[in-house]
C-alpha positions in Angstrom: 38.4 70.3 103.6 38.4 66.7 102.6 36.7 64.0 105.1 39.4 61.9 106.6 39.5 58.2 105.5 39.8 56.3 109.2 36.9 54.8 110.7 35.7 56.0 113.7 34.5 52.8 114.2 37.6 50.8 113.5 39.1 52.9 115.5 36.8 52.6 118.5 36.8 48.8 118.1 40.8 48.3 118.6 40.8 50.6 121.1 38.1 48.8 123.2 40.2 45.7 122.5 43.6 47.5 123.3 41.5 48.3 127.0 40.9 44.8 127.4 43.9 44.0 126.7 45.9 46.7 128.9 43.3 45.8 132.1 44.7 42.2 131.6 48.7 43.1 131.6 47.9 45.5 135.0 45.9 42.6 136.4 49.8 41.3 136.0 51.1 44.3 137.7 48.5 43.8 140.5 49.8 40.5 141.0 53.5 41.3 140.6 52.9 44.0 143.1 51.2 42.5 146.1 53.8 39.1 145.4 57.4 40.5 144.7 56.7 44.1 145.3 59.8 46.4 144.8 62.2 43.2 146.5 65.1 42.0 144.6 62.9 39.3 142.4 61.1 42.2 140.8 64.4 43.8 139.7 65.8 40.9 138.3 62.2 39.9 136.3 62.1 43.6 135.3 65.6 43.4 134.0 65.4 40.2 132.2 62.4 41.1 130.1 64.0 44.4 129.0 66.8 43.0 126.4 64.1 40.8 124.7 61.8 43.8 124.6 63.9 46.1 123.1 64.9 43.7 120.4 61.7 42.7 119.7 60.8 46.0 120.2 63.1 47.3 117.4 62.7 44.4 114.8 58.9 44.6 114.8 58.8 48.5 114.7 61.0 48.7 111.9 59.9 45.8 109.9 56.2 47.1 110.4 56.9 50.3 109.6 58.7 49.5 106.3 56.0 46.9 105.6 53.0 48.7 105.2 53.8 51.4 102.9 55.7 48.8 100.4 52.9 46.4 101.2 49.9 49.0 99.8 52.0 50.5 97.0 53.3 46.6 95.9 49.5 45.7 95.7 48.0 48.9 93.9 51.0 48.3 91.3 51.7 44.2 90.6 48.7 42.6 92.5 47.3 41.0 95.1 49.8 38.0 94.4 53.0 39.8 94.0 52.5 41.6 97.6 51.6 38.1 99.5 54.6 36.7 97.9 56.3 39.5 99.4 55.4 39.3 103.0 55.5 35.5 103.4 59.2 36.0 102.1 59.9 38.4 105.1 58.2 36.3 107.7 60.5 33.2 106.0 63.5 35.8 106.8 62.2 37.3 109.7 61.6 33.7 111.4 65.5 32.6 110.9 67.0 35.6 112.0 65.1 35.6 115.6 65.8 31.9 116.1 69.5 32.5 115.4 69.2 35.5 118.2 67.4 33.3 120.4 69.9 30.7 120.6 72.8 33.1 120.9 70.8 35.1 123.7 70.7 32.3 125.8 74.5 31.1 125.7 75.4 34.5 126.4 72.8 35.4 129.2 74.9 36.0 132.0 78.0 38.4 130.3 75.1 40.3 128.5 72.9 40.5 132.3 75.9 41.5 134.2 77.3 44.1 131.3 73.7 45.9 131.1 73.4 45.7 135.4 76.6 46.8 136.9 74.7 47.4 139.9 73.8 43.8 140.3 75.5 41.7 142.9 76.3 38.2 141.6 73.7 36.8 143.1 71.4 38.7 141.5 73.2 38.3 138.2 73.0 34.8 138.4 68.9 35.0 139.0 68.6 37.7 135.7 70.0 35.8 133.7 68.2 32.4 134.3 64.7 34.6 133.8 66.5 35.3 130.8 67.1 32.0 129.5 63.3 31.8 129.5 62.1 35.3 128.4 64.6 35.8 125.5 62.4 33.7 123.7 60.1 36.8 123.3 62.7 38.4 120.3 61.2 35.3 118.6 57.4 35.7 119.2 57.0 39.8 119.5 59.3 40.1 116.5 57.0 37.4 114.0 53.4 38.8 115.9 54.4 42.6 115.3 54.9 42.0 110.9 51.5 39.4 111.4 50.1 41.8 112.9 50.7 45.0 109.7 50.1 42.4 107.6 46.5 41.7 109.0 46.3 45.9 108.9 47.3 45.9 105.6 44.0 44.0 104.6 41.3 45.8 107.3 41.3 43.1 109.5 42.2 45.1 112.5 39.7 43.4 115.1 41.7 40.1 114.3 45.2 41.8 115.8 43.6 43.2 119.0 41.7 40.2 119.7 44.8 37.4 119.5 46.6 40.1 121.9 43.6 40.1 124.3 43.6 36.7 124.5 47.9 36.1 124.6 47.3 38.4 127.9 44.0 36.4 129.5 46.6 33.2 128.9 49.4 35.0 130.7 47.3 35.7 134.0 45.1 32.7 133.9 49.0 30.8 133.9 50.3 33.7 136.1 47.6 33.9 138.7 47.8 30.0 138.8 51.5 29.0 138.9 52.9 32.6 140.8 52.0 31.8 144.4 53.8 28.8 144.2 56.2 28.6 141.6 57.9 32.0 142.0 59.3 34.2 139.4 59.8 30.9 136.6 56.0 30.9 136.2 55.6 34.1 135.2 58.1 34.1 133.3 56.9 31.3 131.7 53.5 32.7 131.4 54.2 35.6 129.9 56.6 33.7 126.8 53.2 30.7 126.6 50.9 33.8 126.1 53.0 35.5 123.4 53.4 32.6 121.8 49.6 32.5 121.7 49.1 35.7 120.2 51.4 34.7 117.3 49.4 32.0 116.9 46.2 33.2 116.0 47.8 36.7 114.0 49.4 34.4 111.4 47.3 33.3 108.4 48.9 29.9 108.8 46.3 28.5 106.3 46.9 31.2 103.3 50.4 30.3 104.0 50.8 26.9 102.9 47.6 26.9 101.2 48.2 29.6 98.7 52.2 29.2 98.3 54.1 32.2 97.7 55.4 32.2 93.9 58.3 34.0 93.8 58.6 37.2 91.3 60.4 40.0 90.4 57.7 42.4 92.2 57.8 40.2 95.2 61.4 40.4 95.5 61.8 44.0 94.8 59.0 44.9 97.4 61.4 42.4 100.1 64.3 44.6 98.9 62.7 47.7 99.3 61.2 47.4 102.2 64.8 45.9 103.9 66.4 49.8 102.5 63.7 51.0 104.4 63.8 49.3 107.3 67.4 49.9 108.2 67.5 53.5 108.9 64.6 52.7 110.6 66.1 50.0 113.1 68.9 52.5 114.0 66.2 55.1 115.4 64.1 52.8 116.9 67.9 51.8 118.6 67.4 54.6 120.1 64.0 54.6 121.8 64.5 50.9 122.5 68.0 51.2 124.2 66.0 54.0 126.3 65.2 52.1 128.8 68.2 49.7 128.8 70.0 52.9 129.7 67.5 53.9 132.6 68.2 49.7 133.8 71.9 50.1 133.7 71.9 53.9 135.9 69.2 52.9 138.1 70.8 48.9 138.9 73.5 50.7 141.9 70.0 51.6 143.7 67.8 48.6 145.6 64.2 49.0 144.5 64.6 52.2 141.8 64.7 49.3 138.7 61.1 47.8 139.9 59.6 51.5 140.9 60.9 52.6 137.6 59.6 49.4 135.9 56.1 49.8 137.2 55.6 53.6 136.3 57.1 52.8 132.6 54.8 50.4 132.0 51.9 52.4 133.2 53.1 55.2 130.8 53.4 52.7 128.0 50.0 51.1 128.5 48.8 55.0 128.4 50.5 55.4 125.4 49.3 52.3 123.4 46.0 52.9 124.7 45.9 56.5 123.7 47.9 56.0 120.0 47.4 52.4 119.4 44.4 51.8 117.9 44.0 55.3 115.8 47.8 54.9 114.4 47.7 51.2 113.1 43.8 52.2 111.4 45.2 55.2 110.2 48.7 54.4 108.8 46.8 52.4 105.5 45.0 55.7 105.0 47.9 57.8 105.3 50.1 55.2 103.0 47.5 55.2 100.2 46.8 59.1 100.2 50.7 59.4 99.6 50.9 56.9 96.9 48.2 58.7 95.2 49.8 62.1 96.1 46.6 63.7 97.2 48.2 66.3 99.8 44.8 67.6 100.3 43.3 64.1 101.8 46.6 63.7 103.7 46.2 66.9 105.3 42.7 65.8 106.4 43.8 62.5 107.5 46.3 64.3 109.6 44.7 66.7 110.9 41.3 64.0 112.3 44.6 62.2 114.0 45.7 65.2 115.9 42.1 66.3 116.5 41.3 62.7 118.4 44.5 63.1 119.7 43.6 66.0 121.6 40.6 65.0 122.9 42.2 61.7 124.3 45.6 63.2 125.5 44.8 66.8 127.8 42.1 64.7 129.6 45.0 62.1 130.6 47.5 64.1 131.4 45.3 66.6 133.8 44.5 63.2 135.4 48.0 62.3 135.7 49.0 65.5 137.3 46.1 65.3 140.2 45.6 62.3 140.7 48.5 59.4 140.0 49.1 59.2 143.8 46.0 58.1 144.8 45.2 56.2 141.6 48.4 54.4 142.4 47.3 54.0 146.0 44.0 52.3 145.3 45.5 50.0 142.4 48.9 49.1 143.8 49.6 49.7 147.7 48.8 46.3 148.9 50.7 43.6 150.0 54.8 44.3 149.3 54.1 47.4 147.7 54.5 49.8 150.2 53.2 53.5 150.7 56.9 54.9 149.7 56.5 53.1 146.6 53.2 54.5 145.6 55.0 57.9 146.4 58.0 57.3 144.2 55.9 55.2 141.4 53.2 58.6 141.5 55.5 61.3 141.3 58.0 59.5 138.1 54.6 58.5 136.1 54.0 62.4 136.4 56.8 62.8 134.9 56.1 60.5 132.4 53.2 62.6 131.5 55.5 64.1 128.3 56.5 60.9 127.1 53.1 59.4 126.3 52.1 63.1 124.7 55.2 63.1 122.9 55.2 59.4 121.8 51.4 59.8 121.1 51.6 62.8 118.6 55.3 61.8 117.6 53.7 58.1 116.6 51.5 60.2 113.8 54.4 62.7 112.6 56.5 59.2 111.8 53.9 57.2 110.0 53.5 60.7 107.9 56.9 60.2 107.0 56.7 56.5 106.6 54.0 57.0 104.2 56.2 59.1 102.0 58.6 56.2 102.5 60.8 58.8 103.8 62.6 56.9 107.0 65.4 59.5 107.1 63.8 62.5 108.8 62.2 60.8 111.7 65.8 58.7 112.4 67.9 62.0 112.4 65.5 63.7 114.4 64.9 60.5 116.9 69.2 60.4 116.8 69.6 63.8 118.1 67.2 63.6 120.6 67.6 60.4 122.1 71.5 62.2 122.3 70.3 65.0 124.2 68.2 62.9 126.2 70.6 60.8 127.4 73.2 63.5 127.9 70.4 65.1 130.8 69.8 61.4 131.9 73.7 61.2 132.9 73.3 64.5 134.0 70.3 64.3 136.5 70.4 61.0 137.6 72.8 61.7 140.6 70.9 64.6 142.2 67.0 63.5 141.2 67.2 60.0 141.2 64.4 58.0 138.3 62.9 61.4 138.8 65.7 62.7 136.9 65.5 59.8 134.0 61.5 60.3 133.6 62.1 64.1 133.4 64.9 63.5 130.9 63.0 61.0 128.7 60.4 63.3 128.5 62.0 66.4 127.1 64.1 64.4 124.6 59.9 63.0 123.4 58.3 66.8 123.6 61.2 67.7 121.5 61.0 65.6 118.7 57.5 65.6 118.0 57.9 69.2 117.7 60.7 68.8 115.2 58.3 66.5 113.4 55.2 67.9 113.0 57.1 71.0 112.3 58.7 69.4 109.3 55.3 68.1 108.3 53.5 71.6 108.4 56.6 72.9 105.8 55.6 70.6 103.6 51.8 70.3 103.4 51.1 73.5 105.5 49.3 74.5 108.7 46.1 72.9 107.5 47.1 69.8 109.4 46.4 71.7 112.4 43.0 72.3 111.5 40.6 72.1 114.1 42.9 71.3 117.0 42.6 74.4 118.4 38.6 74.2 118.8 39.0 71.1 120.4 41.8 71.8 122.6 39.5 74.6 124.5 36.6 72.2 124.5 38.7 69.3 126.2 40.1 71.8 128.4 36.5 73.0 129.7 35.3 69.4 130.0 38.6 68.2 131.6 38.5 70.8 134.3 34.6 69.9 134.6 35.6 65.8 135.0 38.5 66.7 137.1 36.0 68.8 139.6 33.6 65.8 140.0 37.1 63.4 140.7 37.7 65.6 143.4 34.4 65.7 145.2 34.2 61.7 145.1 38.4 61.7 146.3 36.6 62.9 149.8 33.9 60.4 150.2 34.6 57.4 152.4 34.0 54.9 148.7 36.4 52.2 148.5 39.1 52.9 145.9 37.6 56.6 145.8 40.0 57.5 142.6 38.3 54.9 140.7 35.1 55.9 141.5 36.4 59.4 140.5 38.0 58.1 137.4 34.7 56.9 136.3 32.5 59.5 136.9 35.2 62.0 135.5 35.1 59.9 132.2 31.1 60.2 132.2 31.2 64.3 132.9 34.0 64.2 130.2 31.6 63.2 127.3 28.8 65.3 129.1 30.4 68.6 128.9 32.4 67.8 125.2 28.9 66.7 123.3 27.1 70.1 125.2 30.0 71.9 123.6 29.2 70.0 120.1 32.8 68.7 119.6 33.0 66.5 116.6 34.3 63.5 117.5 32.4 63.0 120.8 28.9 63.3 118.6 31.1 60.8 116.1 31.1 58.6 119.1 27.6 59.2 120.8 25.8 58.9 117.1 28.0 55.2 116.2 26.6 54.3 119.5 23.3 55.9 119.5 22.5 56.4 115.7 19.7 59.4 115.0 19.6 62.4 112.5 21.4 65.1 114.3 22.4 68.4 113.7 26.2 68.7 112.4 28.6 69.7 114.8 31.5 72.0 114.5 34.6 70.3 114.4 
């Protein structure tokens, strides 16, 4: 079988710079936590970020998605020129739109805060939507940093993306740590738009822009219009999973506390999620575009199949984590200052539940950029459509009796599902080669998961401060142990990149 395309490397480099970059925004939550807690602040911060996130969210996804593939193929076919035309022309669109949005967002804050929290007293209306005022700004700098940063993919340079996000999130805290104790809930807010801001900044080839020009052409313009046709179908799935949690805001607003304890496990899961997908699906997207331009099946199976394979190895060890140890993880990161121990009991038990969103969202983030490649945005917006309805039909369903157990549960089915649709779809067309090797490597990150779960355990009953974090890193230690003694692929991949020597070939 053909030797995938993505470098381990590559890969290993954004994902250490993802790490950073996650340790910094839970250094927020840290922060967030021992100040505001689960109090009424929290909910209304929580709330007001959530609008500009999904919107941002939504345009970046889309546009990004679209870009890439029309991006490659635009290059390989009219040049180098044409396809620079091309995206400076969308960030020239992209740029007016979001300003337009911005400036409409904030006239409308409080309608749009108290229509999307009819839980909310007025009060607390009136406090969401002046965070608001200040973090709908974000629609502006998420929306331009997410098509800087495919266009920096585009062109290899993915150490240049994780490193402007690293240091938009050092800014945040530095600002946040600085300005929190004493200027409330503003200052972060504040923060947090300075340090996106920031990362736009240093994404954007300002210089190429006005240096170079962007000479207008047919190609240019018919890559702009092709990749707006496929963008749209795009935007109304990623509707969907962007509106997800909007949903969870407006059935969890009647209940004091459930928005924050909610907010904090979400953004766990999602830092999981980027952390575990991130870096392999933006290096591996160009690969997966250019084997479906050329129509080599038999390279994109390969490609494929070294996603799901890393995948694996990255997913069962997080999720057997999850399951045995989120309460005291939470414990020894969180319970301090307003968060209290029934916090860290509610926050536990719904990122558990979590635990088949980021395995969903993971493997579902490959399936769609499969489809992507083919420029084939239908499939995965049908499939998202139907299962965001089912979702939100047990949402409705299970929110009275279980509480934000009941939405994690629900948001996780509807993810599980749709992946499976997916990749299902995928292995009609090109087969059940895609699958090849995952099986191997599921047993061996089973056996070394179990071993690194066993060593978590003895070190949970030892008198260590923060004993789950001693666990957690001693698990990860007996994790590589037991997977290179059982000759897994990508874990001698790893130890040779670090450690380069002739060594046998291992099985993959």
């Amino acid at each position: 079988m053909p030797q995938a395309a993505t470098s381990l490397r590559s890969v290993a480099v954004l994902t250490l710079l993802t790490l950073g970059q996650m340790g910094l925004q839970f250094a927020l939550q840290l922060l967030l936590a021992k100040w505001f807690g689960t109090a009424s602040e929290m909910d209304a911060f929580v709330a007001a970020s959530t609008l500009p996130l999904v919107v941002s969210g939504l345009l970046a996804g889309a546009l990004a998605s679209a870009f890439v593939p029309v991006y490659v193929q635009t290059r390989e076919q009219s040049g180098e020129s044409a396809a620079w035309s091309m995206a400076v022309q969308l960030v020239c669109w992209l740029s007016l739109f979001t300003l337009l949005l911005w400036q409409v967002a904030k006239h409308f804050a409080e309608p749009w805060m108290r229509t999307l929290h009819p839980g909310f007293d007025d009060e607390q209306i009136w406090r969401t939507a002046e965070l608001f005022q200040t973090l709908s700004s974000l629609m502006v700098w998420n929306s331009l940093s997410g098509l800087a940063r495919a266009w920096n993919h585009c062109h290899g340079r993915f150490a240049v993306t994780g490193f402007a996000a690293l240091l938009g999130n050092a800014v945040t805290v530095a600002l946040a740590w600085r300005g929190g104790p004493s200027g409330g809930m503003d200052k972060i807010a504040q923060a947090v738009s300075i340090g996106a801001v920031i990362t736009l900044a240093i994404q954007m080839p300002w210089v190429g822009i006005f240096s170079r020009g962007w000479p207008v052409t047919k190609e240019s313009q018919a890559g702009v219009r092709r990749c707006f046709v496929l963008m749209l179908p795009l935007a109304i799935g990623l509707a969907c999973n962007q509106l997800d949690p909007l949903l969870d805001r407006y059935l969890t607003s009647p209940s004091p506390g459930s928005v924050s304890q909610l907010g904090y496990a979400s953004r766990l899961a999602a830092a999981v999620l980027t952390l575990s997908t991130g870096g392999l699906a933006v290096v591996a997207f160009p690969a997966l575009a250019k084997h479906a331009a050329e129509r080599d099946d038999e390279k994109l199976r390969a490609e494929i199949a070294a996603a799901l394979r890393f995948l694996t190895l990255l997913l069962v060890p997080v999720v057997v984590s999850l399951v045995w140890f989120a309460s005291p993880l939470i414990r020894d990161l969180l319970q301090r200052g307003r968060f209290s121990a029934e916090d860290t009991h509610v926050v536990s038990s719904t990122l558990v539940m979590l635990c088949g969103l980021i395995v969903g969202g993971s493997l579902g983030e490959i399936a769609a950029k499969v489809f992507y490649a083919w420029q084939n945005t239908r499939t995965p917006v049908i499939v998202g459509l139907i299962g965001f309805s089912i979702g939100a039909a047990l949402k409705f369903h299970w929110v009275q009796p279980h509480g934000i157990l009941g939405l994690a549960a629900a948001t996780s089915a509807y993810y599980l599902l749709n992946v499976v649709v997916l990749l299902g779809l995928i292995a009609l067309r090109l087969g059940l080669g895609i699958f090849h090797g995952v099986l191997g490597t599921l047993v061996r990150v089973a056996i070394a998961s179990a071993a690194a779960a066993g060593v978590g355990s003895l070190l949970l009953r030892t008198s260590l401060p923060g004993p789950s974090l001693w666990g957690a890193a001693a698990g990860s230690v007996t994790l590589l142990i037991v997977l290179v003694l059982l000759r897994d692929d990508v874990a001698w991949r790893a130890v040779r990149m670090v450690l380069p020597a002739r060594t046998q070939e291992p099985r993959s």
